[in-house]
Backbone as a ProteinNet text record, in pm:
[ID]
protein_1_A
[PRIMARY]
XXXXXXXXXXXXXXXXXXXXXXXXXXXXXXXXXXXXXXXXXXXXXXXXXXXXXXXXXXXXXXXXXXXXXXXXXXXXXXXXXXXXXXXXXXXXXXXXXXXXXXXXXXXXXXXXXXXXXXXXXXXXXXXXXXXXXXXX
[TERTIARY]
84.7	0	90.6	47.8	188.3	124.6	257.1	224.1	172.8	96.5	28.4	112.9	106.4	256.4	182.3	271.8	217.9	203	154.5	159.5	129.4	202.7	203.1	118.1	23.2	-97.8	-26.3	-41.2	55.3	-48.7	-143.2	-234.2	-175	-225.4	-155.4	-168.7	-270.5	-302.6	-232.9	-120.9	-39.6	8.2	64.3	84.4	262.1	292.2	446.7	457.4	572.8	536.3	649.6	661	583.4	764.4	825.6	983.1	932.5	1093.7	1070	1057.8	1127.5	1130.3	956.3	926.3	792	702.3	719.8	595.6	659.8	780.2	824.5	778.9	827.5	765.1	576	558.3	405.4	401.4	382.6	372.7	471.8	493.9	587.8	490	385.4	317	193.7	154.2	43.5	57.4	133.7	175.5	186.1	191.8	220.5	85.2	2.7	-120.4	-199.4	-234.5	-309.5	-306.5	-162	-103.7	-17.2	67.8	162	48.5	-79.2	-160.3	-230.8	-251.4	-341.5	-212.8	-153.6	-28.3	-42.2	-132.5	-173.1	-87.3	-61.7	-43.7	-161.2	-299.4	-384.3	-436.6	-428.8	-438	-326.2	-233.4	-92	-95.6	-151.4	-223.6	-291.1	-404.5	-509.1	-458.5	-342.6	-327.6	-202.6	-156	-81.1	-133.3	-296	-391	-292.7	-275.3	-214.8	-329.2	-274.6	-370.7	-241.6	-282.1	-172.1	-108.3	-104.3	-60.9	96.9	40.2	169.2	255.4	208.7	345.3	493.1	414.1	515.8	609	613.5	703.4	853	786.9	882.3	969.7	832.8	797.8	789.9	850.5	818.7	688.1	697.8	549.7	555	468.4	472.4	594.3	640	754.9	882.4	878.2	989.4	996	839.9	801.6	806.7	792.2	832.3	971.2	1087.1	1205.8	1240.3	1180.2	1231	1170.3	1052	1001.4	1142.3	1151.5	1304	1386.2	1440.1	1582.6	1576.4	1443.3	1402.5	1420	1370.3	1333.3	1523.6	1622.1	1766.5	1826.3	1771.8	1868.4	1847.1	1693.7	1686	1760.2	1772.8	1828.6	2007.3	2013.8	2179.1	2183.2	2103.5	2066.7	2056.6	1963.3	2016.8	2158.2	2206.2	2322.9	2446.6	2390.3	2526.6	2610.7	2518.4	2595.8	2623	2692.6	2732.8	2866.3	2929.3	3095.4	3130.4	3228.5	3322.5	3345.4	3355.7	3387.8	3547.1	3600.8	3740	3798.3	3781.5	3814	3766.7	3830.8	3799.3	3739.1	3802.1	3802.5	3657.4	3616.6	3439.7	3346.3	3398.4	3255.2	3145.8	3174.5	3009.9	2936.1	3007.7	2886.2	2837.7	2921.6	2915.8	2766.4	2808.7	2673.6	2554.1	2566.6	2498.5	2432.1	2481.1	2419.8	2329.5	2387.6	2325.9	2206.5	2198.3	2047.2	1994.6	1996.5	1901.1	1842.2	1930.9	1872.4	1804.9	1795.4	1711.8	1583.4	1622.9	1513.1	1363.7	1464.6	1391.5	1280.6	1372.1	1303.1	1204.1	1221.8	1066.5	991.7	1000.8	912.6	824.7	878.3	808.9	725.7	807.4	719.9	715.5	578.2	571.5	579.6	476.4	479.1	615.8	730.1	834.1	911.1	908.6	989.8	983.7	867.3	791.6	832.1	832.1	852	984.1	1062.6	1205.6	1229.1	1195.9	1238.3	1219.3	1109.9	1041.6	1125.7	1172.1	1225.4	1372.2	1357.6	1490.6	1581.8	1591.4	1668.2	1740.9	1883.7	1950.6	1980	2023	2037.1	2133.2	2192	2303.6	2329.4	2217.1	2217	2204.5	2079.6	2085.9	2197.2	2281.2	2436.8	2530.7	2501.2	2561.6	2564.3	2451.4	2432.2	2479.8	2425.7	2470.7	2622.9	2672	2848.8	2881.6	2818.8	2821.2	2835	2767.5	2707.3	2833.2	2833.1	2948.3	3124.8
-115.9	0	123.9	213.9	359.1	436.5	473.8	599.8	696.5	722.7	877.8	1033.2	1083	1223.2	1258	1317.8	1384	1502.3	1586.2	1781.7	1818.9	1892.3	1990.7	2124.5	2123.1	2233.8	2347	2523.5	2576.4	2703.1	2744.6	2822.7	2991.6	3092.7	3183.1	3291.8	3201.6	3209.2	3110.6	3056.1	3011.9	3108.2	3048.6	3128.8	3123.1	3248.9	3293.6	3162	3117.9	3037.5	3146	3076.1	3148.5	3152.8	3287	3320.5	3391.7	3391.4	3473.2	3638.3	3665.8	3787.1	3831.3	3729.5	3780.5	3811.3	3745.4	3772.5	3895.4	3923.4	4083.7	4187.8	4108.2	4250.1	4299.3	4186.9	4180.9	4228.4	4222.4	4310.7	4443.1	4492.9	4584.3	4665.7	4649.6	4688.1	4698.8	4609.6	4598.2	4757.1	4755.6	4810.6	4961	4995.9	5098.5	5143	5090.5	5105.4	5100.8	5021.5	5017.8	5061.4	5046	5067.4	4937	4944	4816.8	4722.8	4803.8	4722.9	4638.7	4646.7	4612.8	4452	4450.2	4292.8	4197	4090.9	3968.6	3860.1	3788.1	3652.3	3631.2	3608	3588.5	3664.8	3833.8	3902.3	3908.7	3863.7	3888	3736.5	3616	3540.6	3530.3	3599.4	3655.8	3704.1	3831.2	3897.8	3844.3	3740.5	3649.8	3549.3	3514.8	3380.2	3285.5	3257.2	3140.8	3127	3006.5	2976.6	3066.2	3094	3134.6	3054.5	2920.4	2822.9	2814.5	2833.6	2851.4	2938.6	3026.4	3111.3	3075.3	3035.4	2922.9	2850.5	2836	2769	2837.4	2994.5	3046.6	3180.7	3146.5	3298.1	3235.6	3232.8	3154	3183.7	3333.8	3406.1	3560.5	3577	3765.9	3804.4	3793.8	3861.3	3839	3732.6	3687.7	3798.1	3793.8	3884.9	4017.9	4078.3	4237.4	4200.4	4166.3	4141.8	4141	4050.2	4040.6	4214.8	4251.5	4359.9	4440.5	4468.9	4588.2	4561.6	4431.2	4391.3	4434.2	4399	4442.9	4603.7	4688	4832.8	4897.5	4782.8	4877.8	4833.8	4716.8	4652.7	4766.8	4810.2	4936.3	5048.5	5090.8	5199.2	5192.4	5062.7	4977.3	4999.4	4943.5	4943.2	5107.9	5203.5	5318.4	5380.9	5350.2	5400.3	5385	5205.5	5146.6	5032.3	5041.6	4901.7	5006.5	4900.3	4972.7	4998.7	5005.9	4954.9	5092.7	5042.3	5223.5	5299.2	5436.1	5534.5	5556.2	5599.7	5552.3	5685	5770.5	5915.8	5932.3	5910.2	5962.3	6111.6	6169.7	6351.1	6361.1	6300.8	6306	6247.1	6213.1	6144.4	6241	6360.6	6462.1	6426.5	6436	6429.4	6293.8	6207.6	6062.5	5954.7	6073.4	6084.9	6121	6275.4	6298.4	6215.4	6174.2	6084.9	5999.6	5948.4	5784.5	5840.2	5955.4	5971.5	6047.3	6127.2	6172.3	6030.3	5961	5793.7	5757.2	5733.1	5673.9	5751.2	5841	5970.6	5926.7	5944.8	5885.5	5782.2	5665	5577.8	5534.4	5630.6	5641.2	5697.6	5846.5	5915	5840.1	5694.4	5614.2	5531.6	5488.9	5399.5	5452.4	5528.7	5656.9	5554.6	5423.9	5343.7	5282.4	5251.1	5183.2	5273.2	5397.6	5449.4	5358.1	5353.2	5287.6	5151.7	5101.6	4918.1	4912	4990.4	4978.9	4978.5	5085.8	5127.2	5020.3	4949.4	4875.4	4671.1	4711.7	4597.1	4550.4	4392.8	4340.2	4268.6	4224.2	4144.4	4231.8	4201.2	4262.1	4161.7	4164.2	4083.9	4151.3	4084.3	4087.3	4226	4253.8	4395.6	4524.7	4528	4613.4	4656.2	4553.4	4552.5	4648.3	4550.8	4665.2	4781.9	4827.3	4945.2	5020.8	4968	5043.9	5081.8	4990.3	4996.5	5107.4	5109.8	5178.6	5353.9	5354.2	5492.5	5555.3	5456.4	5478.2	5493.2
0	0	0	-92.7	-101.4	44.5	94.7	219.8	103.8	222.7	220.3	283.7	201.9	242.7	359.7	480.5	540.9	540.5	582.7	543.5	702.6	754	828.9	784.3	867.7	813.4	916.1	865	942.3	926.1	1051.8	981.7	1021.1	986.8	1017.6	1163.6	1240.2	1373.8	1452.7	1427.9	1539.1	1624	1756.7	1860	1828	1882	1919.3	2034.8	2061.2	2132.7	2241.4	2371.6	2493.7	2522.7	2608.3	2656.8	2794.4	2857.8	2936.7	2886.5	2775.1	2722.6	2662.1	2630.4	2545.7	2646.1	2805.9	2866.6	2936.6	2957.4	3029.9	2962.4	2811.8	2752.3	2688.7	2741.1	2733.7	2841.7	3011.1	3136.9	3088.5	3075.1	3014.8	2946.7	2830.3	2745.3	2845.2	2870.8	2987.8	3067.3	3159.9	3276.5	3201.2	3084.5	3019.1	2995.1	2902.2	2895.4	3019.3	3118.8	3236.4	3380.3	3347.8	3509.3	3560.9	3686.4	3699.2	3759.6	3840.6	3934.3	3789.1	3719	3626.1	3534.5	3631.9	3572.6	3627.4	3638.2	3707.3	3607.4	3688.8	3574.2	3499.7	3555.3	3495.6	3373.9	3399.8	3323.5	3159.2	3245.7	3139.3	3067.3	3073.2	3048.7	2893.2	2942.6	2892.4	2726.9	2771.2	2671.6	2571.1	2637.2	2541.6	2496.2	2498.6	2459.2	2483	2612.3	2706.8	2818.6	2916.9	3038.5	3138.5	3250.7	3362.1	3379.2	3361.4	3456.1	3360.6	3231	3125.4	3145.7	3205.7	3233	3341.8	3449.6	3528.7	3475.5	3362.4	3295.8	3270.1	3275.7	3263.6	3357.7	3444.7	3512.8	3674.9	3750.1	3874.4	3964.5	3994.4	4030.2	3990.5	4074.5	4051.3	4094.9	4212.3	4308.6	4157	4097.4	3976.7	3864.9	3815	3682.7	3738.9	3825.3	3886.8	3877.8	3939.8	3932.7	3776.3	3687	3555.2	3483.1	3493.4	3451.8	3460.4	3605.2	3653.6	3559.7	3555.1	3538.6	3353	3293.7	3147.2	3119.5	3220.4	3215.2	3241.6	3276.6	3348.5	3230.2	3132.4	3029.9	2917.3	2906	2819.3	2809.6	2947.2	2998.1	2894.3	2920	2895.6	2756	2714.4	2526	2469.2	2539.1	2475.9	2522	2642.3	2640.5	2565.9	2488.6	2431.3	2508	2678.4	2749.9	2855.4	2938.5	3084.3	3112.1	2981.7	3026.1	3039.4	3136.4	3205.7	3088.5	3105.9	3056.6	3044	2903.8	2900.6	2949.6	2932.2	2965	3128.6	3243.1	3376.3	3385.7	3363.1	3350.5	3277.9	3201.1	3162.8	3274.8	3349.3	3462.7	3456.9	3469.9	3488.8	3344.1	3279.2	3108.2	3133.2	3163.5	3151.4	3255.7	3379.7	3484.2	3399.4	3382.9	3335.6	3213.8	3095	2996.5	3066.9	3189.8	3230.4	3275.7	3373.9	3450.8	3330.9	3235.4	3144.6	3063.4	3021.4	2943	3064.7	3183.1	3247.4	3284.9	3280.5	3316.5	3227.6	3042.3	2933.6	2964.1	2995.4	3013.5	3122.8	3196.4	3337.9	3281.2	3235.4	3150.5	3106.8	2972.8	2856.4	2975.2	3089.6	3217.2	3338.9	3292	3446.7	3599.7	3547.1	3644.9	3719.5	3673.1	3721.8	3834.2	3885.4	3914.1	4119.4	4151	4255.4	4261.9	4156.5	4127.6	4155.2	4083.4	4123.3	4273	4320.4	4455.6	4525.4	4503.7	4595.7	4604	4509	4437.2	4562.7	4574.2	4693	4606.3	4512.2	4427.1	4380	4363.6	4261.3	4184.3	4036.5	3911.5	3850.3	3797.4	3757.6	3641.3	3517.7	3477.1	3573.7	3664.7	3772.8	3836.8	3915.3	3942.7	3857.9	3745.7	3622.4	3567.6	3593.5	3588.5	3682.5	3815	3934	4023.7	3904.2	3883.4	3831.5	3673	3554.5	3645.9	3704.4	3782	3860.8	3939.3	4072.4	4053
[MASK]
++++++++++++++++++++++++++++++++++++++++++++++++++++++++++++++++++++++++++++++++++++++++++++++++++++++++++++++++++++++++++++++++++++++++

């Protein structure tokens, strides 16, 4: 009897399938539009047409995804600056200050909400660190 081919049907409503990056930056988008209170797993869920329970997979709980949110919002900060690496010229530290808190400034502005989340935040991670090197 001849096989029959198989075909992979591939419709154009498949799902992104699921990162830790895609759901930060989905609470990220969330939290921008609604507010940070308005970021449930369930909700953030929702708006990635997943179940909550899927996110665990990647996301341990809330206390994790606030931690990853931060650690997403200081890597930005990193990305417009160009990275965190020392300044080669000592004798520039004031411009060099200066650059870092106006780029971050930027980027509270774009997330009025984070400035609170940060503060509030006990983890440090390893970009945060970095940054907070970058500074000092």
């Amino acid at each position: 009897m001849p096989r029959m081919p198989t075909t992979t049907s591939t419709t154009p409503d498949q799902r992104t399938p699921l990162s830790r990056e895609r759901i930060l930056r989905a609470a990220i988008e969330l939290a921008d539009q609604e507010g940070i209170e308005a970021v449930t797993m369930r909700t953030l869920a929702a708006r990635l047409g997943v179940e909550a329970m899927s996110l665990y997979h990647h996301i341990a709980n809330k206390q994790t995804l606030l931690d990853g949110v931060v650690d997403a919002l200081v890597a930005e900060i990193g990305d417009e600056l160009g990275g965190f690496e020392f300044e080669s010229n000592p004798d520039q530290w004031k411009t060099a200050l200066r650059r870092r808190i106006l780029t971050a400034r930027g980027v509270m502005l774009r997330h009025r909400w984070a400035p609170p989340l940060i503060e509030t935040r006990t983890s440090m991670t390893p970009t945060l660190l970095r940054y907070m090197d970058s500074i000092l």
